[in-house]
VOVOBA-396824 format. One line per 4 residues: number of its first residue (from 1); their letters; for each residue x, z, y of N, C-alpha, C, O. Coordinates in steps of 0.1 Angstrom, whole numbers, plus 5000, padded with zeros to 4 digits. Example, Ala and Ser with C-alpha at 12.3 -4.5 7.8 and 13.67 -1.06 7.14 Angstrom:
VOVOBA-396824
1> as> 5132,5078,4943,5123,5078,4955,5132,5078,4967,5142,5085,4967 ~ 5128,5071,4978,5137,5071,4989,5129,5079,5000,5134,5080,5011
This chain:
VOVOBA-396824
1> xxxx> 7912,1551,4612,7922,1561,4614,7935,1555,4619,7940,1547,4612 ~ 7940,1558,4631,7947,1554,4634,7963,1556,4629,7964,1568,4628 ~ 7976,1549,4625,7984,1556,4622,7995,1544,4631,7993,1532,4633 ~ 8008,1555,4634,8017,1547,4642,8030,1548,4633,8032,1560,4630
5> xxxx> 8040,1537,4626,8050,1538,4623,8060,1538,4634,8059,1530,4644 ~ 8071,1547,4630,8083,1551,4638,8096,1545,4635,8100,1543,4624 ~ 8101,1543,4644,8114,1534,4640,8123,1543,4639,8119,1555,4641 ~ 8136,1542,4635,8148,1549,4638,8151,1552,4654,8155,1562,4659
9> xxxx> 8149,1544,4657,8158,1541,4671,8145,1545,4680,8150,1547,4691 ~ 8134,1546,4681,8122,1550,4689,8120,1566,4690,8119,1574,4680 ~ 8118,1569,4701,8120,1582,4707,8104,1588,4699,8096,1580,4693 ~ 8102,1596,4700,8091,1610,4697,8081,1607,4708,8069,1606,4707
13> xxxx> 8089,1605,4722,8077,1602,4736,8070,1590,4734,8058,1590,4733 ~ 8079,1578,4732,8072,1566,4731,8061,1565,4717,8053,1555,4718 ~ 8060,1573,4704,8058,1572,4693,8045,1578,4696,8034,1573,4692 ~ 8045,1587,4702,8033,1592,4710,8025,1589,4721,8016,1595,4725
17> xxxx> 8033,1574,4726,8025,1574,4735,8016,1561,4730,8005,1559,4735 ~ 8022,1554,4721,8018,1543,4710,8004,1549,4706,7993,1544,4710 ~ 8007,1561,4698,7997,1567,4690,7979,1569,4698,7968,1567,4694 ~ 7987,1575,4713,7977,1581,4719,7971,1569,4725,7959,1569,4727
21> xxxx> 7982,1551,4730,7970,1543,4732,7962,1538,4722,7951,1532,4726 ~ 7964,1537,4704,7957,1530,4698,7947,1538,4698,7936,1531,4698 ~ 7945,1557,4698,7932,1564,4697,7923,1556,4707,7912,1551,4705 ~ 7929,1556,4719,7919,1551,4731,7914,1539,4727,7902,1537,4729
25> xxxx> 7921,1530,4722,7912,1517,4713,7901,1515,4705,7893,1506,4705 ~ 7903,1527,4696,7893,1527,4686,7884,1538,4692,7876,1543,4683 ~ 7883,1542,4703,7871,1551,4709,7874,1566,4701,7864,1572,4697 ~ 7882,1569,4701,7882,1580,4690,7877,1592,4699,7868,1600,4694
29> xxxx> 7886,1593,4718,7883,1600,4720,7868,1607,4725,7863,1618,4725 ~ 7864,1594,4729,7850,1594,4735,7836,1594,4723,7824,1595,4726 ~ 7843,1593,4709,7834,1599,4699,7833,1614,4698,7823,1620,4696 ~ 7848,1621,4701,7845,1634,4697,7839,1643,4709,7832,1654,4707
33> xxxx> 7841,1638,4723,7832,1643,4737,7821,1640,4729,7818,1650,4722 ~ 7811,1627,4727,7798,1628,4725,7790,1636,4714,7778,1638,4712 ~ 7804,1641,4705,7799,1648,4694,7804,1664,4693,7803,1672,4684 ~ 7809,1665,4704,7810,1679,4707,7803,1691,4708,7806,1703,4705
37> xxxx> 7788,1685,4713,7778,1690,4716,7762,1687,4708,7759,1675,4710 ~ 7757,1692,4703,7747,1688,4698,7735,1689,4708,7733,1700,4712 ~ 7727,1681,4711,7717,1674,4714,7706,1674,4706,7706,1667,4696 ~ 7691,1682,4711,7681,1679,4703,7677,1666,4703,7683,1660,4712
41> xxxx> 7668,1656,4696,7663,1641,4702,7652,1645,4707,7643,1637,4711 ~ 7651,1656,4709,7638,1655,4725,7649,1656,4737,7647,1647,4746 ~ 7659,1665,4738,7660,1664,4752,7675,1653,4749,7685,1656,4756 ~ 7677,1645,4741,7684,1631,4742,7673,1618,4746,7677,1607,4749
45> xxxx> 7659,1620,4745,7649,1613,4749,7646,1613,4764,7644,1605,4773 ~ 7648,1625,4763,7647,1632,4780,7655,1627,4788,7651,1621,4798 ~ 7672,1627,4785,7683,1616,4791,7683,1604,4791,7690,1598,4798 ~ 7673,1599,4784,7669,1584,4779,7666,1581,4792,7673,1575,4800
49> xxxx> 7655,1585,4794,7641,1585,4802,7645,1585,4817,7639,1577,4826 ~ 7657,1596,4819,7656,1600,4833,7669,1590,4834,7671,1586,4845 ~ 7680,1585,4823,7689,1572,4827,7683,1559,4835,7687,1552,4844 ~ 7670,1561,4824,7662,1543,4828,7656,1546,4840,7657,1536,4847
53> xxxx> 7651,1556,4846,7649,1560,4860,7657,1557,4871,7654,1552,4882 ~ 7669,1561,4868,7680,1564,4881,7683,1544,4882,7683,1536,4892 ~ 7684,1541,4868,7690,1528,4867,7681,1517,4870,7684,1506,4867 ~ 7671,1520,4874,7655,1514,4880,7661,1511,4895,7665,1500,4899
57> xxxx> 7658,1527,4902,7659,1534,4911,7667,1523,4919,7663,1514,4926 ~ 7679,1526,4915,7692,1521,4916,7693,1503,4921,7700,1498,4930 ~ 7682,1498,4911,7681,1484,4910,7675,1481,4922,7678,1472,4930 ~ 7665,1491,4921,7656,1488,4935,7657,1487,4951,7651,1480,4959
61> xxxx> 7671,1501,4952,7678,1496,4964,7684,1485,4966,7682,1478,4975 ~ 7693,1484,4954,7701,1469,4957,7694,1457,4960,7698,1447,4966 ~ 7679,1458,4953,7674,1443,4954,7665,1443,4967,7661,1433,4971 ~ 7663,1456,4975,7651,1455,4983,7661,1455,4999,7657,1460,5010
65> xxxx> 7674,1450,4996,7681,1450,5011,7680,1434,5019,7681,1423,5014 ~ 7677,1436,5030,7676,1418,5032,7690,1414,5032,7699,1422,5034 ~ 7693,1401,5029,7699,1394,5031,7703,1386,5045,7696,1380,5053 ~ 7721,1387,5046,7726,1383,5060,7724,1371,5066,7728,1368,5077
């Protein structure tokens, strides 16, 4: 849980902008995107599947170019 102490002398902008980089640190926000949505584990298997595909895919252009 993130928490930010405030100084006297430190503005509301800066105290927030503290706050909002440690969320970014601890992944806070990219937990609540992936948990926004519920996902059966069939079609999160299905994303699985078709990631390891593209990222195949992918591999396979880069490695099948000749060299200069």
């Amino acid at each position: 849980m993130p928490s930010v102490k405030v100084r006297d002398t430190e503005s509301f902008e800066s105290a927030l902008k503290h706050f909002k980089k440690q969320c970014e640190r601890e992944g806070i926000l990219s937990e609540i995107k992936k948990r926004e949505h519920y996902d059966k584990p069939s079609v999160k298997k299905k994303k699985k599947i078709i990631a390891a595909r593209k990222k195949a895919a992918k591999r396979r252009t880069f490695s099948a170019k000749p060299a200069r």
